[in-house]
C-alpha positions as CSV (number, residue, x, y, z in Angstrom):
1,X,-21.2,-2.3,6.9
2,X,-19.8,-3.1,10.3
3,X,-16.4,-4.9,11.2
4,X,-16.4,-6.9,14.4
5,X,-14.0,-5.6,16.9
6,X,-11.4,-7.2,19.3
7,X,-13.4,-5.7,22.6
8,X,-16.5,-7.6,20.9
9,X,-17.9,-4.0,19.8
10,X,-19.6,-3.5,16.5
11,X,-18.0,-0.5,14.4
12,X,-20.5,1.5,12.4
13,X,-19.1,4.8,12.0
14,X,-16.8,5.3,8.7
15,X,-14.1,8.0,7.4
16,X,-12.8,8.5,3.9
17,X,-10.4,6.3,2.3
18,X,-7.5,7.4,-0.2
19,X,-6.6,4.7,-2.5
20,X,-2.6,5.4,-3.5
21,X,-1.6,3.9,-6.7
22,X,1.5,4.5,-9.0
23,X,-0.2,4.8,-12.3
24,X,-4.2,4.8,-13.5
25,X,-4.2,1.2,-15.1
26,X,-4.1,-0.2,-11.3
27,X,-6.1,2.9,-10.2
28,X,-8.4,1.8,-12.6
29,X,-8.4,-1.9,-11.4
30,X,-9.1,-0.8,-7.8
31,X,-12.1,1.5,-9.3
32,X,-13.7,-1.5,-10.9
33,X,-14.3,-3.0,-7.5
34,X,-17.2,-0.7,-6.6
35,X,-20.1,-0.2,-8.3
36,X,-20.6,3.6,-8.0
37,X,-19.9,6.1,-10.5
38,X,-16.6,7.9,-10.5
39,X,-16.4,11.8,-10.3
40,X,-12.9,13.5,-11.0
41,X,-11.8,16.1,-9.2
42,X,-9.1,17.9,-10.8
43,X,-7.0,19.6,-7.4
44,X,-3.6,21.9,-7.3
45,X,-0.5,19.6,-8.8
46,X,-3.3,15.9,-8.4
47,X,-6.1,14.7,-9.7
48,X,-8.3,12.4,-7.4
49,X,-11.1,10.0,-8.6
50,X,-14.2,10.3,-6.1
51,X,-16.6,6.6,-6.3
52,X,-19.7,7.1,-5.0
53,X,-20.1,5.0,-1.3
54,X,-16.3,4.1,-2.2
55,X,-12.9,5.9,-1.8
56,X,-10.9,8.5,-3.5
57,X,-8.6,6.7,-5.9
58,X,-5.1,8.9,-6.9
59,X,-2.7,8.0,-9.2
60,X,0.0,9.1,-7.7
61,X,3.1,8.3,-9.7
62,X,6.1,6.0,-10.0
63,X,8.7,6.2,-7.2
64,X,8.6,6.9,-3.3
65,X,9.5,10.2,-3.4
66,X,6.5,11.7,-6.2
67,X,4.0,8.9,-4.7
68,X,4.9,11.1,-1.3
69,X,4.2,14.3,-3.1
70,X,1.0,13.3,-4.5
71,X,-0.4,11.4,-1.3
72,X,0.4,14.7,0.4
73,X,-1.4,17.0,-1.9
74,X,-4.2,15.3,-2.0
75,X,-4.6,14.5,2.0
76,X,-3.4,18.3,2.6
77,X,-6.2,18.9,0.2
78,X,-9.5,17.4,1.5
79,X,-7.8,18.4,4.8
80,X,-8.5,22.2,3.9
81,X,-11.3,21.2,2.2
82,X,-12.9,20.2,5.6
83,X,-13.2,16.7,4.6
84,X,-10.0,15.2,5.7
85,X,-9.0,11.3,5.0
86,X,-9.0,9.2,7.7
87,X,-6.8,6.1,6.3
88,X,-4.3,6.1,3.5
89,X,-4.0,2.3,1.4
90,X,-0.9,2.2,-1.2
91,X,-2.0,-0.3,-3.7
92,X,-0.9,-2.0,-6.9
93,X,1.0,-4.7,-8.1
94,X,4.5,-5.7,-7.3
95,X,7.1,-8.5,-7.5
96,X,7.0,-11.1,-5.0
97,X,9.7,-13.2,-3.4
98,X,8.7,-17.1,-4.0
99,X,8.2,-19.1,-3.0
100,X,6.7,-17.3,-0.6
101,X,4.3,-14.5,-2.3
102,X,3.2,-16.9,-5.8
103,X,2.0,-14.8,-8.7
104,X,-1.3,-13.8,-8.6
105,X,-1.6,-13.7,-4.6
106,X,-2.4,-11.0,-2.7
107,X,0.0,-9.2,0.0
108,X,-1.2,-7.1,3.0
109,X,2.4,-5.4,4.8
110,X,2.1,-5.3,8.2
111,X,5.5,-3.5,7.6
112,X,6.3,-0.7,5.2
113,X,9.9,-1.2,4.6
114,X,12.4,1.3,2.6
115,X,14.6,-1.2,1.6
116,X,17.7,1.0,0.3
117,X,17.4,3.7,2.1
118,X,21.0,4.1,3.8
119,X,24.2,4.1,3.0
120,X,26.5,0.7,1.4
121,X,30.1,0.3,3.2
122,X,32.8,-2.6,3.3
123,X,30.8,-4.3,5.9
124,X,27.5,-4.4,4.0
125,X,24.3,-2.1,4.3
126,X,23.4,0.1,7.0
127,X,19.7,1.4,7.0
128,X,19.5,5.5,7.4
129,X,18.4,5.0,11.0
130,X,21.6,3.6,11.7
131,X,22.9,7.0,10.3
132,X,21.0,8.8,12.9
133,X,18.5,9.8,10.9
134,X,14.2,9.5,10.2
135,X,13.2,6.4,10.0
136,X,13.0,2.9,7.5
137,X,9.8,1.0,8.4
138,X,5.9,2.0,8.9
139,X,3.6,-0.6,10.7
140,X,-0.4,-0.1,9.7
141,X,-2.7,-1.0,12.7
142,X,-2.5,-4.6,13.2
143,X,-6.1,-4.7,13.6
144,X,-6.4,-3.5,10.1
145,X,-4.0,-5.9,8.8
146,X,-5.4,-8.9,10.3
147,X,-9.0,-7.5,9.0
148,X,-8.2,-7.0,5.5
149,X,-6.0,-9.9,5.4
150,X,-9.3,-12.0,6.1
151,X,-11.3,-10.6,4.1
152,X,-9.0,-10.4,0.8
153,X,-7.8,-14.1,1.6
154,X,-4.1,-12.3,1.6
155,X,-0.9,-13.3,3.4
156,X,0.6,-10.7,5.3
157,X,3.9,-10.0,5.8
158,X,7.0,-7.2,5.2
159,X,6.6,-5.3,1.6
160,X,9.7,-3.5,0.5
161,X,10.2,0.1,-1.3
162,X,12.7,0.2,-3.5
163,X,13.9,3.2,-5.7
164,X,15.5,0.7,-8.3
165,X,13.7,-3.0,-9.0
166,X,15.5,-5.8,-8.5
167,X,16.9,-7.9,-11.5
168,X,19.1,-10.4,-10.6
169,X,19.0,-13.6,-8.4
170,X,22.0,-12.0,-5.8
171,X,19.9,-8.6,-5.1
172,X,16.9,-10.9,-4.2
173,X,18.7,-13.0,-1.8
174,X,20.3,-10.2,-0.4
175,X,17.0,-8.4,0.1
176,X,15.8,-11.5,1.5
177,X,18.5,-11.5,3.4
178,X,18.1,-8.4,5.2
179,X,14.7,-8.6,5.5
180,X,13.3,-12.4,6.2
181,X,9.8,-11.5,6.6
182,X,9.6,-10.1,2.9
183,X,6.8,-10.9,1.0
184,X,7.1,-8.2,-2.0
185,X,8.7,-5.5,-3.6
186,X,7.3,-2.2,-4.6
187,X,8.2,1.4,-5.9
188,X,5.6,3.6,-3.6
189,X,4.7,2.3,-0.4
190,X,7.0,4.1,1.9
191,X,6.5,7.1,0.5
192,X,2.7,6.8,0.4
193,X,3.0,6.4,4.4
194,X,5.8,8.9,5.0
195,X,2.8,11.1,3.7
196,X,0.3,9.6,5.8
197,X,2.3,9.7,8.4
198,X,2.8,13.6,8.2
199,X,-0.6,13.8,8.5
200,X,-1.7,11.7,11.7
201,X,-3.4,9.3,9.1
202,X,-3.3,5.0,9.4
203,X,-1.8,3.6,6.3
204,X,-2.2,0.2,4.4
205,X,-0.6,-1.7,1.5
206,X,-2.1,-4.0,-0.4
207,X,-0.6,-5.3,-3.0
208,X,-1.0,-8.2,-6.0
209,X,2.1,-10.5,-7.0
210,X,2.4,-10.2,-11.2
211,X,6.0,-11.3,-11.1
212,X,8.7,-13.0,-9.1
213,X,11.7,-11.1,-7.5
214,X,14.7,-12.0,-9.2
215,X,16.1,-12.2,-13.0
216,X,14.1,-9.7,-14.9
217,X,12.0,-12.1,-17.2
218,X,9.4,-10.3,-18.7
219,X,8.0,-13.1,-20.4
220,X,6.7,-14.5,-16.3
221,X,5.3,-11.3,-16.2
222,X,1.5,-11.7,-15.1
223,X,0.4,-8.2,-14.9
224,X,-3.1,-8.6,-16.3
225,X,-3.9,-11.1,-13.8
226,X,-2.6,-9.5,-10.7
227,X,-4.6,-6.2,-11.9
228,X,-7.8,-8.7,-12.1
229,X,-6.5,-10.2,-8.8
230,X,-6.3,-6.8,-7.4
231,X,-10.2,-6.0,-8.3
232,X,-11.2,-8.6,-6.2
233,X,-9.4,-8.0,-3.5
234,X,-10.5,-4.7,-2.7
235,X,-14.5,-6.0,-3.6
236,X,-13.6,-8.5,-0.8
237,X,-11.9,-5.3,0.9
238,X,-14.9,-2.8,0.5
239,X,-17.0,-3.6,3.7
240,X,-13.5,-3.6,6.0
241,X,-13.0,-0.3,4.7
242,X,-16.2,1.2,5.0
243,X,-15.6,0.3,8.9
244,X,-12.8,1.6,9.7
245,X,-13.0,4.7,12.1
246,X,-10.7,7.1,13.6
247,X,-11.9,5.2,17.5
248,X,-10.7,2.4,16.2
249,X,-7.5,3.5,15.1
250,X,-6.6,4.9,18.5
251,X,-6.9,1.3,20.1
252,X,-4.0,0.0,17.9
């Protein structure tokens, strides 16, 4: 597979992927997009699903800060193993802010966002870089985001990681608020690339809408259709993938 570049080049060479997900019922969904067998490979504190002439696929848990642990051990991992990653996607499903992100559409961030990380005072919220401290937001290679984007049919645009999920119209529109360019909410992206990051690896998110953001309603919950939704993106997303290479990355 080859992905046309911006320079006009044609990229040929590929590294491995690590497919991020929270729990195996979207790992699962991603796996079902390539045809290969699966090999699991049981590693220290993670378990990662091999597909033959596809990625390694890791359930890596609920929550930024275990879905950081898990990424880690796993890139830390192959990195000792001698067969290092060389791009890190968190995938899944998530809510999605309409009318902007309907359900069933698929999201590719072009910012990783930790939405309440930072500290609340009387004159609203102030993000933890305004604290003097790490950082809120990720940006994959916009080359990369414009690439799978294209492929998947996606829109692109901010997804948020929150620790708690929003439930009520006011948290929405005050996320919203804050953060204009929000398509989606998550639970694992930012920690997924605060792990990538650590270890000189691109990152991407991907993720499909099964619900709005707003008034927990679990009866307009589509979670079987973003999961199918989420298949064929990444069968869309496969060749992309399979071309992205560490040259390419540096050109970002």
């Amino acid at each position: 597979m080859v992905l046309p570049a911006e320079e006009g080049r044609l990229i040929t060479s590929s590294v491995r992927v690590l497919v991020a997900t929270a729990v195996p019922v979207e790992r699962d969904a991603v796996a079902r997009a390539f045809p290969g067998p699966v090999r699991e490979t049981v590693l220290p504190s993670v378990t990662v699903h091999e597909v033959a002439g596809g990625p390694g696929l890791l359930a890596a848990g609920v929550g930024p800060a275990l879905a950081a642990a898990s990424t880690a051990a796993a890139l830390t991992a192959a990195a000792l193993d001698g067969r290092p990653y060389g791009l890190v996607v968190s995938a899944g499903i998530a809510g999605g802010f309409p009318p902007h992100a309907p359900l069933g559409s698929l999201v590719v961030a072009d910012e990783i966002t930790a939405a309440d990380l930072g500290a609340e005072t009387a004159d609203g919220f102030l993000p933890v870089t305004d604290l003097g401290f790490g950082t809120v937001a990720h940006r994959p290679p916009a080359a990369l985001v414009r690439a799978a984007a294209t492929a998947a049919g996606a829109l692109t645009g901010t997804v948020l990681t929150v620790s708690t999920v929003t439930g009520t119209a006011a948290r929405a529109a005050e996320l919203r608020a804050r953060h204009p360019r929000a398509l989606a909410e998550a639970m694992e992206g930012f920690g997924v690339a605060e792990a990538a990051a650590a270890h000189g690896v691109p990152v991407l998110e991907v993720r499909a809408v099964s619900n709005p953001v707003g008034p927990r309603d679990r009866a307009a919950w589509r979670i079987g259709d973003a999961l199918s939704a989420l298949t064929g993106g990444f069968g869309k997303l496969a060749p992309v993938l399979e071309s992205w290479n560490r040259h390419d990355r540096h050109e970002q």
